[in-house]
mmCIF file of the N, C-alpha and C atoms, coordinates in Angstrom:
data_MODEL
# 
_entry.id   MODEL 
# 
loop_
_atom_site.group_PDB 
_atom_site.id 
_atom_site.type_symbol 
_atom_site.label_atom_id 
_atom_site.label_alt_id 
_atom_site.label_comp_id 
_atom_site.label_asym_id 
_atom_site.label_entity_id 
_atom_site.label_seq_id 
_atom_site.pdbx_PDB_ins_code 
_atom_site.Cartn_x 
_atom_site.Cartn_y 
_atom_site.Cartn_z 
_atom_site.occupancy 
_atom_site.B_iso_or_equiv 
_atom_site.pdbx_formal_charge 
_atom_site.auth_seq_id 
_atom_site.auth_comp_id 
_atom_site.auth_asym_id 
_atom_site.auth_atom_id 
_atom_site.pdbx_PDB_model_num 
ATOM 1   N N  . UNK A 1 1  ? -15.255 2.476   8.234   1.00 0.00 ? 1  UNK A N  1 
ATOM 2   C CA . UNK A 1 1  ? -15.653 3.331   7.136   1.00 0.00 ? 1  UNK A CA 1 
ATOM 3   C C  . UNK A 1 1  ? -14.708 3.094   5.965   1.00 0.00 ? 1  UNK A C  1 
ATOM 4   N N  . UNK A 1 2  ? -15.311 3.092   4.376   1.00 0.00 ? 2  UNK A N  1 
ATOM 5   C CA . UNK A 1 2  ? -14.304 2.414   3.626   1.00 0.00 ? 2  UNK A CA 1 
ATOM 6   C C  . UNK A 1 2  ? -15.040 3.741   2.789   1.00 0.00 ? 2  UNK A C  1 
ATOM 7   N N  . UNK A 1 3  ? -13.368 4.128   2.629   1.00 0.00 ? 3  UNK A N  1 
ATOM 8   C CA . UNK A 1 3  ? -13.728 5.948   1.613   1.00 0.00 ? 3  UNK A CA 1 
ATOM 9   C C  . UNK A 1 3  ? -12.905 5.247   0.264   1.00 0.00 ? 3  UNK A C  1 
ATOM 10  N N  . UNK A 1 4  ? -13.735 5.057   -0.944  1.00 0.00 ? 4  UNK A N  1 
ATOM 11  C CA . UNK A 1 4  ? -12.558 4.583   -1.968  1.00 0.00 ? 4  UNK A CA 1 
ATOM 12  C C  . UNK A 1 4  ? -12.185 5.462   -2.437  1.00 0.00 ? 4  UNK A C  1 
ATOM 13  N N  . UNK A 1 5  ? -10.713 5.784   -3.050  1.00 0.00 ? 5  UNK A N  1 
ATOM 14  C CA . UNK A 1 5  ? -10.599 6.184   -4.369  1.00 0.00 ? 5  UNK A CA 1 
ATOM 15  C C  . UNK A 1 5  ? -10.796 6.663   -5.268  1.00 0.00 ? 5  UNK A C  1 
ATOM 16  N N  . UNK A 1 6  ? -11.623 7.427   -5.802  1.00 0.00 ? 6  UNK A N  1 
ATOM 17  C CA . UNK A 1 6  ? -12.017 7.435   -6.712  1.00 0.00 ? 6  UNK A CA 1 
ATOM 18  C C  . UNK A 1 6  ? -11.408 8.811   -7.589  1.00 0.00 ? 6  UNK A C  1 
ATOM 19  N N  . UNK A 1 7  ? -10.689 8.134   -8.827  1.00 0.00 ? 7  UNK A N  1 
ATOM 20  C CA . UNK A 1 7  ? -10.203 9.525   -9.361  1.00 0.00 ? 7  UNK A CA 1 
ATOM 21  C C  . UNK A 1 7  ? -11.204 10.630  -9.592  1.00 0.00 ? 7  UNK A C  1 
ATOM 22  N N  . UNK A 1 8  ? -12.151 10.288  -10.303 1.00 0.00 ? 8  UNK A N  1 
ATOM 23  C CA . UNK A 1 8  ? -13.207 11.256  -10.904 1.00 0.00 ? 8  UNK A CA 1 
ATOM 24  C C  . UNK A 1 8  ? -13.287 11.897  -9.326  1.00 0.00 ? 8  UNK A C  1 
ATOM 25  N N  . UNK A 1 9  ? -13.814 11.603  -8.142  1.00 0.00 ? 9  UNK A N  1 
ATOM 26  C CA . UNK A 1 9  ? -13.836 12.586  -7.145  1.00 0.00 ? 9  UNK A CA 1 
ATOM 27  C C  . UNK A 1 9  ? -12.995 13.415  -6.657  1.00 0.00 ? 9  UNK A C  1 
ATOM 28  N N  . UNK A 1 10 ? -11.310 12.636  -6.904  1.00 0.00 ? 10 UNK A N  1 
ATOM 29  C CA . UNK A 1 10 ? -10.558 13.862  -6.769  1.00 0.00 ? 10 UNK A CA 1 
ATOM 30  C C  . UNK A 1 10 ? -10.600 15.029  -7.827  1.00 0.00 ? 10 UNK A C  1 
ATOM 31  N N  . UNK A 1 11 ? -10.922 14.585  -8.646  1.00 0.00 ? 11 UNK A N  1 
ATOM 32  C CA . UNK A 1 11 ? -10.572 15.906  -10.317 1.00 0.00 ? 11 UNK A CA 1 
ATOM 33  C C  . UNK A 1 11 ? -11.394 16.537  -9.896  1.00 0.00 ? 11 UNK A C  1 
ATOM 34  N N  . UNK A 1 12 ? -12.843 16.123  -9.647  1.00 0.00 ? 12 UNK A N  1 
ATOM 35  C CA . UNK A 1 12 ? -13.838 16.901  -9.487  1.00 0.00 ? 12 UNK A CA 1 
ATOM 36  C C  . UNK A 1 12 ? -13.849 18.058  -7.791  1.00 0.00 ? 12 UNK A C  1 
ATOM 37  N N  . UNK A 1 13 ? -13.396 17.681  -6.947  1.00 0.00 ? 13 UNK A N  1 
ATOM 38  C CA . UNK A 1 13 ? -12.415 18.529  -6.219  1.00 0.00 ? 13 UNK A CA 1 
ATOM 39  C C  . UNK A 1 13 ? -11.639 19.542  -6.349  1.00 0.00 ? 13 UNK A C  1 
ATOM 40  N N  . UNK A 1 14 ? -10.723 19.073  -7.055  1.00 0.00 ? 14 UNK A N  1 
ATOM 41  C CA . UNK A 1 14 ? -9.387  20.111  -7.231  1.00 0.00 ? 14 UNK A CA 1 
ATOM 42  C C  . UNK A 1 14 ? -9.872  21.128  -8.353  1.00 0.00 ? 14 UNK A C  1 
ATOM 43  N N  . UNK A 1 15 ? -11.172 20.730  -9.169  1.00 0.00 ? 15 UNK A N  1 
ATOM 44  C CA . UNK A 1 15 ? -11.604 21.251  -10.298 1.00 0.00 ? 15 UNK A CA 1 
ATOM 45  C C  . UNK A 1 15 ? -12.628 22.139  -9.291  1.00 0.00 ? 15 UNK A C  1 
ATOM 46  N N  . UNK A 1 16 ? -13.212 21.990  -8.349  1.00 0.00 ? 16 UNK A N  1 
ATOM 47  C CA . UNK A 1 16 ? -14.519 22.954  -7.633  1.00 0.00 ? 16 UNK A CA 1 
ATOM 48  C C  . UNK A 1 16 ? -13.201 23.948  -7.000  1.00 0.00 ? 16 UNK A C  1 
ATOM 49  N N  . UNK A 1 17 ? -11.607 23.714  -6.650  1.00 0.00 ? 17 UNK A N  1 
ATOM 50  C CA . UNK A 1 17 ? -11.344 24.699  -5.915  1.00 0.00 ? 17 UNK A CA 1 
ATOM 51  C C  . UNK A 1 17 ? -10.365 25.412  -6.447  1.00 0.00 ? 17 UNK A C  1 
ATOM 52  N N  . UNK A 1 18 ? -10.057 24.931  -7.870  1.00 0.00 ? 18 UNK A N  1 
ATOM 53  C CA . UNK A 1 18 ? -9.581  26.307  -8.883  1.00 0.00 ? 18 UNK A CA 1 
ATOM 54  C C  . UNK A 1 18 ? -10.233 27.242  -9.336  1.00 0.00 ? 18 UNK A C  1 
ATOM 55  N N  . UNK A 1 19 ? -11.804 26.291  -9.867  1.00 0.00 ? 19 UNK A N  1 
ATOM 56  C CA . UNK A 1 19 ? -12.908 27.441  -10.298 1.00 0.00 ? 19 UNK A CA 1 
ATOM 57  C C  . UNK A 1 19 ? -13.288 28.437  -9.361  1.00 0.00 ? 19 UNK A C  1 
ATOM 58  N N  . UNK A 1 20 ? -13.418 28.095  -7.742  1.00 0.00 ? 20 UNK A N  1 
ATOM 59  C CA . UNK A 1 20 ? -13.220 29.315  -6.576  1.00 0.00 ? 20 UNK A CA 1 
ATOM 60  C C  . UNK A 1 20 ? -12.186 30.017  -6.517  1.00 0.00 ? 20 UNK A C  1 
ATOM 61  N N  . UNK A 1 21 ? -11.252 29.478  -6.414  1.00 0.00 ? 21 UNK A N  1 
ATOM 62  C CA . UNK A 1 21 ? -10.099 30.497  -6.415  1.00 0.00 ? 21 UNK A CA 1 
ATOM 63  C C  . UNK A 1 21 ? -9.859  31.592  -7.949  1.00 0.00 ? 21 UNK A C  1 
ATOM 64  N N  . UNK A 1 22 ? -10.217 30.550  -8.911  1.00 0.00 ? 22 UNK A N  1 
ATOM 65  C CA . UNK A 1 22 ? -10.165 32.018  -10.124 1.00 0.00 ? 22 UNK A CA 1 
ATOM 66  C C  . UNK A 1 22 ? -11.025 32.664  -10.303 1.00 0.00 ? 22 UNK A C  1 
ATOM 67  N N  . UNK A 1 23 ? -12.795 32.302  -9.482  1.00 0.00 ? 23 UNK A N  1 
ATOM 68  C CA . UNK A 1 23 ? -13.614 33.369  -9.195  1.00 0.00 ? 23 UNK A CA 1 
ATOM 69  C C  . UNK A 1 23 ? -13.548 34.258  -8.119  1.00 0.00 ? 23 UNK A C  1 
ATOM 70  N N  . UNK A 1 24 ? -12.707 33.988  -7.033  1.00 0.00 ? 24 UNK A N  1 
ATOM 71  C CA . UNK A 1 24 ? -12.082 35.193  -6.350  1.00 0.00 ? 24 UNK A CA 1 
ATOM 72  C C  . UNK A 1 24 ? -12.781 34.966  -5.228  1.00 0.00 ? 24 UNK A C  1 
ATOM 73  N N  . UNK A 1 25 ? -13.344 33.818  -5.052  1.00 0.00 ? 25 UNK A N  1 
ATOM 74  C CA . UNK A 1 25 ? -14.730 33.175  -3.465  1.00 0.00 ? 25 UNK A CA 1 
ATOM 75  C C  . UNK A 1 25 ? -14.018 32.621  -2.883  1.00 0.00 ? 25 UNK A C  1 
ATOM 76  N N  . UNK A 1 26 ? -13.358 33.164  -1.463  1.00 0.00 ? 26 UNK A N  1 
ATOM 77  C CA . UNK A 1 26 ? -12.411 32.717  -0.852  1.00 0.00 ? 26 UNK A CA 1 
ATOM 78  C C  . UNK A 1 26 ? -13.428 31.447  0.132   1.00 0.00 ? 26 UNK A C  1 
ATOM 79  N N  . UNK A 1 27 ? -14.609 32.207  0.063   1.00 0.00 ? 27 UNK A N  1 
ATOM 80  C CA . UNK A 1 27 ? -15.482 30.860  1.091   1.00 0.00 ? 27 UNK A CA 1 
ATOM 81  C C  . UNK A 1 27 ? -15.397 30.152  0.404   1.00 0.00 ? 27 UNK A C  1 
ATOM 82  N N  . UNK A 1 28 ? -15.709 29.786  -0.966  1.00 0.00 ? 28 UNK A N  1 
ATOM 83  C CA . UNK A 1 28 ? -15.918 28.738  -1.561  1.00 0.00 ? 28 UNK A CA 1 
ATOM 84  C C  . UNK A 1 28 ? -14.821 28.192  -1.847  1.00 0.00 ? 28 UNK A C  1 
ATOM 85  N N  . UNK A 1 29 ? -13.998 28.791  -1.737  1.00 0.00 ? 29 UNK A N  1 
ATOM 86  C CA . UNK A 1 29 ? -12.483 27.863  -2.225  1.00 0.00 ? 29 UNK A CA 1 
ATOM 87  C C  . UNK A 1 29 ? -12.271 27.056  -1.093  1.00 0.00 ? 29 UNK A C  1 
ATOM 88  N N  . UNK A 1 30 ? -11.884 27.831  0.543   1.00 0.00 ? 30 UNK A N  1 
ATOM 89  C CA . UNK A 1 30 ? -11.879 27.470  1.976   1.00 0.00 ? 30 UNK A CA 1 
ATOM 90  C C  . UNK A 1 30 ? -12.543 25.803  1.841   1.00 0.00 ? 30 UNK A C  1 
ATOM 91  N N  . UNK A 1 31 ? -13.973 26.393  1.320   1.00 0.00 ? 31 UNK A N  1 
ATOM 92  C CA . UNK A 1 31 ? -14.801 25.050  1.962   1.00 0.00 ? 31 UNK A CA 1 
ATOM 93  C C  . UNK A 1 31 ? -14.592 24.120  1.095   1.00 0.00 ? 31 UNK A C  1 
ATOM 94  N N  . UNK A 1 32 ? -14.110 23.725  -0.659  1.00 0.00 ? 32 UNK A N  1 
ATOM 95  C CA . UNK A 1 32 ? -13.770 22.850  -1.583  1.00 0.00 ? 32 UNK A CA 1 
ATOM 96  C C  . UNK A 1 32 ? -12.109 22.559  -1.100  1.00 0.00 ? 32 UNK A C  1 
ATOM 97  N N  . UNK A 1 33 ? -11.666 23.324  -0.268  1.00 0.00 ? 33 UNK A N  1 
ATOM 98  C CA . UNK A 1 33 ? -10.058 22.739  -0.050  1.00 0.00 ? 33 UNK A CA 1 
ATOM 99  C C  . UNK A 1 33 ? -10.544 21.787  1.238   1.00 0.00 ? 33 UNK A C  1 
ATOM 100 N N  . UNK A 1 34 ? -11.064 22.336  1.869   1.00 0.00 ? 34 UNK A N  1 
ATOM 101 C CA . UNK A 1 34 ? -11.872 21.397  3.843   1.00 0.00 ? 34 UNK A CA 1 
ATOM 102 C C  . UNK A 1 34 ? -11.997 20.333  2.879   1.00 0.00 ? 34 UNK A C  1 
ATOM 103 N N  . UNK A 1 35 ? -13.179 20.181  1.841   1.00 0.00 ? 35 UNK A N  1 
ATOM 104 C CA . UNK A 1 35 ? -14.015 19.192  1.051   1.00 0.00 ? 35 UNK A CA 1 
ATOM 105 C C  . UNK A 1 35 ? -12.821 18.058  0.904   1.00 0.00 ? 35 UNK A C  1 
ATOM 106 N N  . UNK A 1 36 ? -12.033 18.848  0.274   1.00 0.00 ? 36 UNK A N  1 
ATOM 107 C CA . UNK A 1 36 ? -11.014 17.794  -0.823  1.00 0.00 ? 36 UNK A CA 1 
ATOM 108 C C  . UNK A 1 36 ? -9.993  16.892  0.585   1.00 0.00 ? 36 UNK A C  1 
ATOM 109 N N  . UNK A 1 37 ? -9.512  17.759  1.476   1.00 0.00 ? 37 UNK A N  1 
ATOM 110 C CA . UNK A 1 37 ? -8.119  17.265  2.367   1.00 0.00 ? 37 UNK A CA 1 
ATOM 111 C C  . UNK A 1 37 ? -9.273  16.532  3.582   1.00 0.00 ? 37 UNK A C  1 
ATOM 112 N N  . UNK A 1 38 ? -10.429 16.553  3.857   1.00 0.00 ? 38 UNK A N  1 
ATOM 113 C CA . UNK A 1 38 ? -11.416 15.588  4.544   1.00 0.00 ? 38 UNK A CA 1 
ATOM 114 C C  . UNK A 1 38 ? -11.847 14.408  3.697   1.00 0.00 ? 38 UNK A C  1 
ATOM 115 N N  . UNK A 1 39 ? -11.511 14.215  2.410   1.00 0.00 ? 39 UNK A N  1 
ATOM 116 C CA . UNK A 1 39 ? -11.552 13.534  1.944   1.00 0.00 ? 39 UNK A CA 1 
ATOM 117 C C  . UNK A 1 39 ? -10.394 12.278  1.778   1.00 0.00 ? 39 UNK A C  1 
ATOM 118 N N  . UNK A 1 40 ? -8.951  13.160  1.955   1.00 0.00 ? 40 UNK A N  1 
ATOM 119 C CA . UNK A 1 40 ? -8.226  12.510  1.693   1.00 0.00 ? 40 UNK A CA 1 
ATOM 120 C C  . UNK A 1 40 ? -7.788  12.123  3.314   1.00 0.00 ? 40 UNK A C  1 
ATOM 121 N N  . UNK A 1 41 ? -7.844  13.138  4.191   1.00 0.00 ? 41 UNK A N  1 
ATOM 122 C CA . UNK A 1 41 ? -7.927  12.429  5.474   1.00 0.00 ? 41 UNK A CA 1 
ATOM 123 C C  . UNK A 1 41 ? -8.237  10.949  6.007   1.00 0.00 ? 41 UNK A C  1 
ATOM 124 N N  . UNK A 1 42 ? -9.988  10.837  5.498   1.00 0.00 ? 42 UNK A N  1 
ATOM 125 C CA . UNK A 1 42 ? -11.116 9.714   5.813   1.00 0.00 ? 42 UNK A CA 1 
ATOM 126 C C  . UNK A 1 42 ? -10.156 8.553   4.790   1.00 0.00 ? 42 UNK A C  1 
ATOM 127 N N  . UNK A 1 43 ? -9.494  8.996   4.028   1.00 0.00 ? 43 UNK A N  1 
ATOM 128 C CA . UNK A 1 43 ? -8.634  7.803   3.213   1.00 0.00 ? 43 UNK A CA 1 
ATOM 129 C C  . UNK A 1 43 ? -7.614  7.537   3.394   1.00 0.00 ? 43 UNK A C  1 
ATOM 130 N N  . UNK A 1 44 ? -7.091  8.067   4.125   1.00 0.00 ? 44 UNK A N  1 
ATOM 131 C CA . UNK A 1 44 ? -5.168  7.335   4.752   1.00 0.00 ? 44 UNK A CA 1 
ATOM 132 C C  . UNK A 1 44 ? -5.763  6.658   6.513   1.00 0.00 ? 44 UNK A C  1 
ATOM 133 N N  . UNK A 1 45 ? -6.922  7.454   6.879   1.00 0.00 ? 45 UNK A N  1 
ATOM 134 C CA . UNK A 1 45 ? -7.229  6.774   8.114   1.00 0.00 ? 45 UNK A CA 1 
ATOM 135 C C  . UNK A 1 45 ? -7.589  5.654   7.806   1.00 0.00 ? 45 UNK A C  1 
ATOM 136 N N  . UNK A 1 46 ? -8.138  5.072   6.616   1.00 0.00 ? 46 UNK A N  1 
ATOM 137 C CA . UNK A 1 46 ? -9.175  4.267   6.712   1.00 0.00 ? 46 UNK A CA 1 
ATOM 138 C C  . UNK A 1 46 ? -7.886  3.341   5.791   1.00 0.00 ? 46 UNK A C  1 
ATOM 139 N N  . UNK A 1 47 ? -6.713  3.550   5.515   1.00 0.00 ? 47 UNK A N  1 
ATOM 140 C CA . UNK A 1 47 ? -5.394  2.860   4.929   1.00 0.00 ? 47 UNK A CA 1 
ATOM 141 C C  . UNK A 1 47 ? -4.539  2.312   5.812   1.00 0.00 ? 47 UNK A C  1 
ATOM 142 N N  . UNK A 1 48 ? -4.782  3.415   6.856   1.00 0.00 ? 48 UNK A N  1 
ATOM 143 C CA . UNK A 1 48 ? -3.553  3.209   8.494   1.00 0.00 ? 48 UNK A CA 1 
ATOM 144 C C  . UNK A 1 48 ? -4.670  1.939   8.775   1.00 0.00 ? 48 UNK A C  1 
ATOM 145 N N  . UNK A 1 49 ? -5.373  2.114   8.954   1.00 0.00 ? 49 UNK A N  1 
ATOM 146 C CA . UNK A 1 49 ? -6.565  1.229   10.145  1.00 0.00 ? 49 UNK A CA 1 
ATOM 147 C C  . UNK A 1 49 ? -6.446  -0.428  9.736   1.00 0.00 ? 49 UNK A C  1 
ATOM 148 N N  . UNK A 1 50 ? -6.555  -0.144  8.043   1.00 0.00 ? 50 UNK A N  1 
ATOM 149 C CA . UNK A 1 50 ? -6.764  -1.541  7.343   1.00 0.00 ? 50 UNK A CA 1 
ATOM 150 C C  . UNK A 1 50 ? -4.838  -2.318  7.499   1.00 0.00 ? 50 UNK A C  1 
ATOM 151 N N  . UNK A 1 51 ? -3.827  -0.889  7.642   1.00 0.00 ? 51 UNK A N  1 
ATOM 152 C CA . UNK A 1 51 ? -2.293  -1.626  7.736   1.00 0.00 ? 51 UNK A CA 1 
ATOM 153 C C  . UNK A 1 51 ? -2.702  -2.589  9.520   1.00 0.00 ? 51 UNK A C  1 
ATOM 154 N N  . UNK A 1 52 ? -3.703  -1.375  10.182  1.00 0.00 ? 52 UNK A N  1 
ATOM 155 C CA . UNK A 1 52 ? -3.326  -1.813  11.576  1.00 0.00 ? 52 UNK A CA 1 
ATOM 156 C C  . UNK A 1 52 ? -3.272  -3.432  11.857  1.00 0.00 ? 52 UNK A C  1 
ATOM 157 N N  . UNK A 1 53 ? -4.367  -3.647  11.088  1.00 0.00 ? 53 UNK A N  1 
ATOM 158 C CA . UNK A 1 53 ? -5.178  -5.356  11.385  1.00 0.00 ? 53 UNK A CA 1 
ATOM 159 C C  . UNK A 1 53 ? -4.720  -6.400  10.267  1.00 0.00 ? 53 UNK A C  1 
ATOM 160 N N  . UNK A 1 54 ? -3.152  -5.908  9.676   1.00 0.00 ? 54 UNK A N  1 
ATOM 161 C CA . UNK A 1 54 ? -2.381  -6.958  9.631   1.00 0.00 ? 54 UNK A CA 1 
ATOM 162 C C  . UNK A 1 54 ? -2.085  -8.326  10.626  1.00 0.00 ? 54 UNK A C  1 
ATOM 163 N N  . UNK A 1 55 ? -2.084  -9.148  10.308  1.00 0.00 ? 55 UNK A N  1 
ATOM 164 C CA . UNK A 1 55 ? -0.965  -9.947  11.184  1.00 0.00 ? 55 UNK A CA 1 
ATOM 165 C C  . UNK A 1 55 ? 0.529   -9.372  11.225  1.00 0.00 ? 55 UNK A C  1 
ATOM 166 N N  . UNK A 1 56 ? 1.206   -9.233  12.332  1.00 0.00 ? 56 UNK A N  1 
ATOM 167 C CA . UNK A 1 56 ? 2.637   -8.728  12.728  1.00 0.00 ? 56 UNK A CA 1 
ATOM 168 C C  . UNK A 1 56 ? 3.471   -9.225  11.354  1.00 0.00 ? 56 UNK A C  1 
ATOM 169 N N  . UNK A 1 57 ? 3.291   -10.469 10.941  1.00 0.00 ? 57 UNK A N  1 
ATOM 170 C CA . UNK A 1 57 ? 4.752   -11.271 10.040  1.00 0.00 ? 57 UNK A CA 1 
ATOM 171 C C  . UNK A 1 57 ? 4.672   -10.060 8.737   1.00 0.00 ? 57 UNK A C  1 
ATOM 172 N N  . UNK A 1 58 ? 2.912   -10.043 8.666   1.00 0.00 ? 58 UNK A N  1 
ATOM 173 C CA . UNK A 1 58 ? 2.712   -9.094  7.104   1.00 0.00 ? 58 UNK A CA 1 
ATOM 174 C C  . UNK A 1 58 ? 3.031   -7.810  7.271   1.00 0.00 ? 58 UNK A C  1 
ATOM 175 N N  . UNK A 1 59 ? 3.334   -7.332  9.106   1.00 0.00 ? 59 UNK A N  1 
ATOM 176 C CA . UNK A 1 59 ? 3.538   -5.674  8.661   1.00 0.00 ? 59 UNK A CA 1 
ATOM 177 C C  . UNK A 1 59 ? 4.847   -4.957  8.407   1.00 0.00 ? 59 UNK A C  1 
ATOM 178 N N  . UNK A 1 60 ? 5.755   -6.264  8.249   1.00 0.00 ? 60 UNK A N  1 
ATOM 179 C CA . UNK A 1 60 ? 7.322   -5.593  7.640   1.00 0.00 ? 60 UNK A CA 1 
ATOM 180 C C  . UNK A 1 60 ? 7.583   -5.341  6.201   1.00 0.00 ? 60 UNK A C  1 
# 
């Protein structure tokens, strides 16, 4: 699974879970913070995975 990058998706994130939190929707904040840190999860896994299948010489 290849999750890119993408700034505009983080802004647009961190931007869905201020507008919850300063509307006072704790569900909706809950589920745009899950949104945002499953996002960034699926992207260090998918960073570890791509370090894994180095060759050994390249992983120092």
């Amino acid at each position: 699974m290849d999750v890119p990058q993408d700034p505009k998706v983080t802004c647009r994130q961190r931007r869905e879970i201020v507008d919850a939190v300063r509307s006072g929707d704790s569900v909706r904040a809950e589920n745009a913070i899950r949104d945002h840190f499953d996002h960034i999860r699926a992207r260090l896994s998918t960073t570890v995975h791509k370090a894994d299948t180095r060759p050994p010489h390249a992983q120092q």
